[in-house]
C-alpha positions in Angstrom: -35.2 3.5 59.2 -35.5 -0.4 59.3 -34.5 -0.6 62.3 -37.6 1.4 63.4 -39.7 -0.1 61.7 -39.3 -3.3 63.5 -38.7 -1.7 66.6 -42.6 -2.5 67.6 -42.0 -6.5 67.7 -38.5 -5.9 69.7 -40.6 -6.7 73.6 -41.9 -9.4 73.5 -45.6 -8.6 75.3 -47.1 -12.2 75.0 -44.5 -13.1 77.7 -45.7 -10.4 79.8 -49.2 -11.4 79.5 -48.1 -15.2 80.3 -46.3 -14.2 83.6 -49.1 -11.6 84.7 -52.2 -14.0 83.3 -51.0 -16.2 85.8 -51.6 -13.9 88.8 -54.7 -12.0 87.5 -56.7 -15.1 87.0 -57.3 -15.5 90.8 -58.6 -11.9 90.5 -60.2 -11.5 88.0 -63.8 -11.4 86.8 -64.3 -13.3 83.4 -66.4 -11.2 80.6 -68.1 -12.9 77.5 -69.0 -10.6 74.7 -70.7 -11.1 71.3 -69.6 -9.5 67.9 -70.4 -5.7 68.0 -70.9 -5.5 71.6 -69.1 -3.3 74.0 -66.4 -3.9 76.3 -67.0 -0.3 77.6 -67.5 3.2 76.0 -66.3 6.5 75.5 -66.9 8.7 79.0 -67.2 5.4 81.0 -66.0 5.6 84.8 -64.3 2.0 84.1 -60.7 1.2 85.7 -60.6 -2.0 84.7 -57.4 -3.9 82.3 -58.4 -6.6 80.2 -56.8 -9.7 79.1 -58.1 -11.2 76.2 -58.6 -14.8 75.9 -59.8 -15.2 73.2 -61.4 -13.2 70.2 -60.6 -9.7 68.4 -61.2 -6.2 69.9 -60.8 -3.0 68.2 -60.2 0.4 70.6 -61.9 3.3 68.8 -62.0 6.6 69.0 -64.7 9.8 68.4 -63.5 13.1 67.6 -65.6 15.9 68.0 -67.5 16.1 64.8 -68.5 12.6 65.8 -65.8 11.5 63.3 -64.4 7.3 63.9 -60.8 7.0 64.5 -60.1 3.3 64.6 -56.8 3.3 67.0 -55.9 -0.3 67.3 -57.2 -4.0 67.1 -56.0 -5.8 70.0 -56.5 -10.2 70.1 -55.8 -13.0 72.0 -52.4 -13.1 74.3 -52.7 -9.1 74.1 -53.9 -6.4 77.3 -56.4 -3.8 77.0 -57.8 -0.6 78.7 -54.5 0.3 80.3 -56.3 3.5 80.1 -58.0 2.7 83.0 -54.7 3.1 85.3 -55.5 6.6 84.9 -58.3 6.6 86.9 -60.2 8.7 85.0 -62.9 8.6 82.6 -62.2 6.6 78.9 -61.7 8.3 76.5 -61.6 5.5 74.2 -64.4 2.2 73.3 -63.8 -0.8 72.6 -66.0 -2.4 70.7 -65.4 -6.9 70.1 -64.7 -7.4 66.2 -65.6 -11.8 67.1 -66.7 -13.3 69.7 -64.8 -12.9 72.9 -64.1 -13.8 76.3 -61.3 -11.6 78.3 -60.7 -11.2 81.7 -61.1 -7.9 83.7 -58.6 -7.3 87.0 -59.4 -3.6 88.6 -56.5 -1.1 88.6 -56.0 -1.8 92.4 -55.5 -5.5 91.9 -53.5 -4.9 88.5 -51.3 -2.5 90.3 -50.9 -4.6 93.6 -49.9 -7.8 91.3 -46.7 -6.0 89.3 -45.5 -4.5 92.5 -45.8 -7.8 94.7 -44.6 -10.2 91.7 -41.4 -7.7 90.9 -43.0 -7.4 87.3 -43.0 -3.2 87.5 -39.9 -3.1 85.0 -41.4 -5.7 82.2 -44.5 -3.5 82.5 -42.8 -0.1 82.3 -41.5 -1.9 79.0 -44.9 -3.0 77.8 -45.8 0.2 77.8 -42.9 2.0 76.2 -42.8 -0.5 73.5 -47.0 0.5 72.8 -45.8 4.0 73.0 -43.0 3.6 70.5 -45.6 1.8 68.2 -48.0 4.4 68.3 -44.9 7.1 67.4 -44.0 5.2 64.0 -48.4 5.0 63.4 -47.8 9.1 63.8 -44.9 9.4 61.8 -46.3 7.7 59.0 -49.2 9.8 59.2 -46.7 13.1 58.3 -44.3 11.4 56.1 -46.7 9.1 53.4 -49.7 9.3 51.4 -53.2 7.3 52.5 -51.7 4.3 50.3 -48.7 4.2 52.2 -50.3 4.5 55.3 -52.4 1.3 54.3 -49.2 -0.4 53.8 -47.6 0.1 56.9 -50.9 -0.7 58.8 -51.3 -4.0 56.9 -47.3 -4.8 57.8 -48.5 -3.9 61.3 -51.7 -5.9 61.7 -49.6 -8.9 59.9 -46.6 -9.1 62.5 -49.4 -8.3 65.6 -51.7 -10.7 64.5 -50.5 -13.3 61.9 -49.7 -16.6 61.8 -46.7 -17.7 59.6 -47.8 -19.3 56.7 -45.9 -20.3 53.1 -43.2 -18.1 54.1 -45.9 -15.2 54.5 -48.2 -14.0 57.5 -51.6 -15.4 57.4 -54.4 -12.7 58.8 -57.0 -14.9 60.2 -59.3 -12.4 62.0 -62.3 -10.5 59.5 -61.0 -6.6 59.0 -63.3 -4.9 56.5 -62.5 -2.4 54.3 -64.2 0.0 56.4 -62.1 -0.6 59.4 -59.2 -0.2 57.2 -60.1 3.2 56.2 -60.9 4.3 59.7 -57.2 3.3 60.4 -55.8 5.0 57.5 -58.1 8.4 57.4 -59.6 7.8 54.0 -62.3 6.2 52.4 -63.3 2.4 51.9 -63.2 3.1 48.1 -59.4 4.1 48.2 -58.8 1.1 50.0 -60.1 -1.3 48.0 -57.9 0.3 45.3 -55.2 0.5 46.6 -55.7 -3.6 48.3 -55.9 -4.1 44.4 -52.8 -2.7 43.5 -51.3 -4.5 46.4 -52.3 -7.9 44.9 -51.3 -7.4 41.7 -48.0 -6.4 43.1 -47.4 -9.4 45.1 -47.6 -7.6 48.6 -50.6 -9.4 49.8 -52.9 -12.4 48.9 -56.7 -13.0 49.5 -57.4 -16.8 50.1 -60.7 -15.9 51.5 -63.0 -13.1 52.6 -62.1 -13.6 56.0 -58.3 -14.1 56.0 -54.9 -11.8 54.0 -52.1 -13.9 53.5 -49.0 -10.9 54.0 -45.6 -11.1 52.1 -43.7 -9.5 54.8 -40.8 -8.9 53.0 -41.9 -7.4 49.8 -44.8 -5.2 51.7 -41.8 -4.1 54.1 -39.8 -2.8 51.2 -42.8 -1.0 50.0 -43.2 0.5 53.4 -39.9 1.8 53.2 -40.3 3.6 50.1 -42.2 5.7 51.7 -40.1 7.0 54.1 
């Protein structure tokens, strides 16, 4: 089960950003966007990929009963809105967690670039490795409890986002409580409870309000006790 576990940092995407950044910048059309404002929404007729420069999104979901489902938080070196190949209406919103500036090819022109550049196999990967992530998100939905699905989302966020540090992962970006719990599917209460436990067990530190310092190792064992 290790082996799965780390399975999601196996392709290395940054490198496929670097190679297709490179093309898409002659194509592209450069968007600024302030905290808490909208790259596009739910039901939007938008077919556009995103690179991000910069910044930290979050993609976000609404069931039904009007219910938030945060899905993923996506930075800089990382793509978004792949959705938009689809050519059909989002079903998703992303919504900028910081200040950010990303750059927004169309499908045509995203499509055009990985067939003319011979990049159509590293993207095929790209996405397989997003859809494998997204299988070990679901499979620790079944098999653990909402604390050890805060544990495997920390580990997560740590290896997509951190920044070694002191033998640890340093979180640098802001991720409330709240936006935790949207993750998880519980409340912000639980979270900070169970965040609590966390440090007293060593799994995580808190130099700041804005930043988690991750113990990889130890919060990895931990995942795996639940599974």
């Amino acid at each position: 089960m290790l082996t799965e576990v780390r399975a999601e940092s196996s392709f290395d995407h940054r490198r496929l950003y670097q190679r297709l950044y490179g093309h898409v910048a002659r194509c592209s059309v450069l968007r600024r966007l302030g905290a808490g404002e909208s790259l596009y929404t739910c039901g939007a007729e938008n077919h556009n990929i995103y690179f991000i420069e910069s910044g930290c999104v979050k993609v976000l979901l609404l069931s039904r009963s009007a219910r938030q489902c945060l899905l993923d938080i996506c930075s800089q070196g990382d793509m978004v809105g792949e959705s938009g190949l689809l050519a059909t209406e989002r079903a998703e919103s992303v919504v900028a967690m910081s200040p950010c500036v990303l750059r927004a090819v169309s499908r045509v022109d995203f499509v055009d670039i990985i067939f003319r550049y011979k990049l159509v196999e590293e993207t095929l990967q790209y996405f397989a490795a997003k859809l494998q992530d997204q299988q070990q998100v679901m499979s620790h939905f079944v098999t653990a409890d909402s604390e050890g699905r805060l544990a495997a989302t920390i580990l997560r966020l740590a290896r997509k986002l951190g920044k070694p540090c002191g033998g640890g992962l340093m979180i640098d970006e802001r991720i409330t409580q709240e936006e935790l719990a949207e993750i998880v599917g519980t409340t912000r209460s639980r979270v900070g409870h169970f965040l609590k436990g966390f440090q007293e067990a060593g799994l995580i530190e808190r130099p700041s309000r804005a930043s988690l310092l991750v113990n990889e190792e130890r919060l990895d064992e931990h995942v795996q006790s639940y599974l």
